[in-house]
C-alpha positions in Angstrom: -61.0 13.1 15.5 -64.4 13.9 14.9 -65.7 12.0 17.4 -64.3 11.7 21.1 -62.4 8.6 21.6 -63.3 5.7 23.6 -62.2 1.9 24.7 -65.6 1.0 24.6 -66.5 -2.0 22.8 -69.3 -1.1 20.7 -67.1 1.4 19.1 -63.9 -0.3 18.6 -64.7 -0.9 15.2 -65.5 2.3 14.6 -62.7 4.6 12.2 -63.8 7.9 13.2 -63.0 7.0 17.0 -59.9 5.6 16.9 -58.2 6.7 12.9 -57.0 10.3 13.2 -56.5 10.4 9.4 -57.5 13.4 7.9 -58.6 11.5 4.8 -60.7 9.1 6.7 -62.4 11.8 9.1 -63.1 14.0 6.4 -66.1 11.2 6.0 -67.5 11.2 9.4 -71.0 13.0 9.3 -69.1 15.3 12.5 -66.4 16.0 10.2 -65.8 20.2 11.5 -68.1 19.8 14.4 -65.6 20.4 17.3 -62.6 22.4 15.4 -62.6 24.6 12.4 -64.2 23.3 8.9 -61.3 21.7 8.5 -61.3 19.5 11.7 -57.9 21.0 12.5 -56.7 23.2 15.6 -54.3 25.9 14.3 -51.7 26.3 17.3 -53.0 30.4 18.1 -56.6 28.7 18.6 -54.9 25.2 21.2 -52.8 28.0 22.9 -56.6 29.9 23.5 -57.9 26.7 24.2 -55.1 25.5 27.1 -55.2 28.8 28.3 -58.8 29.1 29.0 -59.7 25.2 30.0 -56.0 23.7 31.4 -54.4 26.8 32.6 -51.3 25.9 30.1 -49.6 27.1 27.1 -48.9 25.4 23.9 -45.3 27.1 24.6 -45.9 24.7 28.0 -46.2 21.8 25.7 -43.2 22.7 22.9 -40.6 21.5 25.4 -42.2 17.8 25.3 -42.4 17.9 21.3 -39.0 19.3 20.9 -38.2 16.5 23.0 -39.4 14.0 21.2 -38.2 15.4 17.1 -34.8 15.2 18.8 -35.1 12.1 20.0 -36.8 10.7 16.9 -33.9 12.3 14.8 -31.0 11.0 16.9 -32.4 7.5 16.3 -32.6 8.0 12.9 -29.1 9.6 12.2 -27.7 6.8 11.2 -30.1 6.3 8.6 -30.3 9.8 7.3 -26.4 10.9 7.3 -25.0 11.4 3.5 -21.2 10.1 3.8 -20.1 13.2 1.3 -21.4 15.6 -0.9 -20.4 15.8 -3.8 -20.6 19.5 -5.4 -23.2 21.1 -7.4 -25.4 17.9 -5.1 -26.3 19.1 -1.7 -29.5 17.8 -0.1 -32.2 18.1 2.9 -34.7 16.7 4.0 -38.5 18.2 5.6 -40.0 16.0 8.3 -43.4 16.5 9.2 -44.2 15.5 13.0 -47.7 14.7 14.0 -48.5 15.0 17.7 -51.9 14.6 20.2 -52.0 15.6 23.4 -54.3 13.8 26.0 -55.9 14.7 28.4 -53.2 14.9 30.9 -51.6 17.2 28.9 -48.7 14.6 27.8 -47.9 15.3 24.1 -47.4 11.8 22.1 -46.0 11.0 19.1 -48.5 9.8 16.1 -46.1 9.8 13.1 -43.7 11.2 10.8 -43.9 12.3 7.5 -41.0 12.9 4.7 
């Protein structure tokens, strides 16, 4: 986000705070201020980052996400498993996970896009 979050209660009504959104931050007037022009952190600049401030890796952190898309998949199988293909038809799907990690370094789950 383009601003650092809080519980406080003058700012709970506050998008920039507590909507991660790229669309919506792209408004805030702090929009690129703490990551690129963009407001994104490309994974060679977070591994830099938990390296120099939280003596980590972002390899340090795959293990939780990996975690959690497998998990996230398994309780979807049943959802997503064609019964038969039928030839020329074959299909896939592309899931796109978003994650943020707090401060304790936990990785959480924001959502998933198809």
């Amino acid at each position: 986000c383009s601003v650092p979050f809080t519980l406080d209660a003058s700012k709970l009504n506050d998008p920039f705070v507590h909507l991660s959104n790229h669309c919506i931050q792209t408004r805030s007037e702090t929009y690129g201020k703490h990551e690129s022009a963009t407001n994104e952190v490309w994974l060679k600049d977070f591994d830099v980052y938990l390296k120099q401030h939280h003596n980590s890796s972002v390899e340090a952190l795959a293990a939780q996400w990996r975690s959690i898309i497998k998990e996230t998949l398994d309780a979807a199988r049943e959802f997503m498993e064609v019964d038969k293909f039928e030839p020329p038809y074959n299909c896939f799907q592309v899931f796109g996970f978003d994650f943020m990690v707090d401060s304790a370094l936990k990785v959480w789950l924001v959502e998933v896009n198809s």
